[in-house]
N, C-alpha and C positions, 0 to 999 in steps of 0.2 A: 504494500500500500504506500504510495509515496505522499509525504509531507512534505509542506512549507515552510521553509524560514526565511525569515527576514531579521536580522539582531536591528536592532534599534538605531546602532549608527548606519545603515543603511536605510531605514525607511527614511532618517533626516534625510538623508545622502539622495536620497529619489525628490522626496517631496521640491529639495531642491532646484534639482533639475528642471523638474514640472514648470514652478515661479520664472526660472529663468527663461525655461525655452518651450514652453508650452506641452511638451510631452517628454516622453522619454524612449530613446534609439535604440533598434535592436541589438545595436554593441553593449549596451549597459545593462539589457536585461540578461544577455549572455554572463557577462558579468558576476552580475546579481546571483543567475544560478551554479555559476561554479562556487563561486563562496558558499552557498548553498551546498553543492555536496561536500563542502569542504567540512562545513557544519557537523553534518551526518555523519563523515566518518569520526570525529568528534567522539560524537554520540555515542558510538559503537563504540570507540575506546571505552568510553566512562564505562560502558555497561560489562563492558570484560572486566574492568577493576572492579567493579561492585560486585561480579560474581567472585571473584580470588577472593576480597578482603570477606564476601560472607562466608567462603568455605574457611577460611584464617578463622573466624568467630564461631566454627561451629567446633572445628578441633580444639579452641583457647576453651569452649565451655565445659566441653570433657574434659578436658584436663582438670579444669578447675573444680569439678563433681568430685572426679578420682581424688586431688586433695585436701576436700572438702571430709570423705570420707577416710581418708587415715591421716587425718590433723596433719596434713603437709603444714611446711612452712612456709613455702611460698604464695597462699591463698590471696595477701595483699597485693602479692607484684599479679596475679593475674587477675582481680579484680580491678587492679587498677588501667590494666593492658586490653581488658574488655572494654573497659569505658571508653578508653580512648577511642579503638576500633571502631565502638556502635558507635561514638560522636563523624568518625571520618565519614563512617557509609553513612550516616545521616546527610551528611554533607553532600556527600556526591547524587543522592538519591534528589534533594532537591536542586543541584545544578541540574539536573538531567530532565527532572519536570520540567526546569526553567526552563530549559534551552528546547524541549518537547513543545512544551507553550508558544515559543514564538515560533516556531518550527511550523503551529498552522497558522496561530492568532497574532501574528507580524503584522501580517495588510500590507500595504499599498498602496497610493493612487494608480489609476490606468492615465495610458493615452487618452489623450483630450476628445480622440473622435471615438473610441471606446467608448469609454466615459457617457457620454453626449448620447449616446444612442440607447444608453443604461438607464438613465436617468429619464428620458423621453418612457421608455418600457413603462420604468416603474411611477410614471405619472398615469399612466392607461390603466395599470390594474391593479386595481380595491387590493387586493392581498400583499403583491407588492412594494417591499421598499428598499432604496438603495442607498450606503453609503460610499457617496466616491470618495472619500477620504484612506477606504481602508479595501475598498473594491470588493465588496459585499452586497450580495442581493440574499434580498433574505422573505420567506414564505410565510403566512400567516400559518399556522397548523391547522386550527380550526376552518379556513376556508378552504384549504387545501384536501382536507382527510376528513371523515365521518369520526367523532371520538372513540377512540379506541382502535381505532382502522389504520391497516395503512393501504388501503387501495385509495390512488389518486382521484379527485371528484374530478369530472367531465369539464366544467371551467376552469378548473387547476391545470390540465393537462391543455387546453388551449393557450396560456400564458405559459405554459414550458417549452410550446412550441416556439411563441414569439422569441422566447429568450435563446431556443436555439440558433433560430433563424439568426438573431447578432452575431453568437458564437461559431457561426458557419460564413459569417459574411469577411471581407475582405481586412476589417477591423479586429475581428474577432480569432480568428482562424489559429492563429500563430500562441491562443491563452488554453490554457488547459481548466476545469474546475473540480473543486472540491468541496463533497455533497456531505453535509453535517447536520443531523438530527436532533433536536432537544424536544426533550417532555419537560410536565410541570412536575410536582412530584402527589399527585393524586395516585395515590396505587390502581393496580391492576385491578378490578374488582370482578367482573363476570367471568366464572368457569370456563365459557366459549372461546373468551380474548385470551386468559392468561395462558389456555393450550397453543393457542398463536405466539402468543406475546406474553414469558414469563414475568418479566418484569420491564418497567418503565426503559431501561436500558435497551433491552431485546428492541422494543416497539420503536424507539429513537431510530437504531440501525434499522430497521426491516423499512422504515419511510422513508430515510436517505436512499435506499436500496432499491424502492418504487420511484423514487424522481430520477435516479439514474437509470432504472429500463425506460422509462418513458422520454431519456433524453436519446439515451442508445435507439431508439424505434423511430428519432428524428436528426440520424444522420449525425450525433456524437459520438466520434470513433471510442471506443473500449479504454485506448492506452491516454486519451486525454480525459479520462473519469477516474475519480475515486470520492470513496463513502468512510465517513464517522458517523458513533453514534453515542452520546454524550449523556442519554437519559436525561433525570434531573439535576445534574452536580454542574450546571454551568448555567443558571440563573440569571434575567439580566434585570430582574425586578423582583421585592420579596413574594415569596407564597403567602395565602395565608395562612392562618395556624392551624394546626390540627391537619396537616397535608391536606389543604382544600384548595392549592394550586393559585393557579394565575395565566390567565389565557396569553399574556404576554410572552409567559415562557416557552410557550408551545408552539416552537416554529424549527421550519427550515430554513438551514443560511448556505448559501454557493458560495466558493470563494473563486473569484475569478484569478488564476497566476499563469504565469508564466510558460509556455509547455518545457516539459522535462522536469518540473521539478520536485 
């Protein structure tokens, strides 16, 4: 599944661009995505150290059992070499989210004629809304899907067309998207859905996974798609209490980038 990043001094590093010269060149986005997989193998380092230092932590805790059971003497130095340990993979666990984080939720501005034709879209349709600041169109849930469904309703899937039709046009051709799901956090509650859909989680992904066949059925090739699915753990409004939700939460967002990355 490919993600985005964009680290921060790069999204300044674009926005700039934009101010200056109205868009931004296919030299820059090539650019943009090699730091991009530079990122990623990154990533992959970290995750190899995080697997080493947890097998280190799991041999430091046997040992420290074993001494624990015949009064060793050294219980302090490895209670105190444990700690250290869990503080490091603490650490690396949240660079790694970090760096996972902007890897989708980076954004972007697009090119001006992008842009322009996005923003046009998302004045046409009620469900629709776009930020060009971060290159984001994002789905209402509720008009899109039946509660609890993820079968796309019949004027959802007319505004996914339109949104192809940009993503196929002369502007569009060269962006790739990435289909990410949110519920609110009202549980699963009818027998029928949660054999579909065990949890809010599942239902997240199985929807991004229906906007993406209905994009693939209108001419977006397979290798410029991919799907998240986030449940309710990425809220952009509170619920209310007692998990009684928030229609706000209940959407799909595209993120429109770069192909390849």
């Amino acid at each position: 599944m490919r993600i985005l990043k964009f680290s921060g001094a790069l999204i300044v590093f674009v926005c700039a661009l934009i101010l200056m010269n109205g868009c931004v060149s296919e030299q820059e986005y090539k650019d943009l995505r090699i730091q991009n997989n530079t990122q990623r193998k990154r990533i992959t380092e970290l995750e190899s150290h995080l697997a080493v230092a947890n097998l280190k932590l799991d041999q430091l805790k046997r040992r420290l059992e074993t001494a624990e059971a015949g009064a060793g003497v050294e219980t302090d130095a490895l209670n105190k070499e444990i700690a250290a340990l869990e503080k490091n993979i603490e650490d690396k666990k949240a660079l790694i989210a970090s760096m996972r984080q902007q890897l989708l939720f980076g954004g972007a501005a697009l090119p001006v004629e992008l842009s322009t034709m996005l923003e046009d879209f998302a004045k046409a349709e009620e469900m629709v809304a776009y930020d060009s600041s971060r290159g984001i169109v994002k789905f209402k849930s509720d008009l899109l899907f039946e509660p609890g469904s993820d079968t796309v309703a019949p004027a959802a899937v007319n505004a996914i067309k339109s949104l192809c039709a940009i993503m196929n046009s002369k502007e569009g051709k060269k962006f790739d998207v990435i289909i990410a799901g949110h519920t609110d956090d009202i549980p699963i509650g009818k027998p029928a859905t949660r054999a579909k859909h065990p949890t809010n989680w599942h239902l997240s992904a199985h929807r991004a996974i229906a906007v993406m066949r209905v994009m693939a059925n209108n001419n977006i090739g397979s290798k410029r798609m991919s799907v998240r699915g986030f449940g309710e753990f990425r809220p952009i409004a509170p619920n209310k209490p007692g998990k009684k939700g928030n229609p706000q939460n209940r959407r799909v967002e595209i993120y429109i980038v770069p192909e390849g990355v």
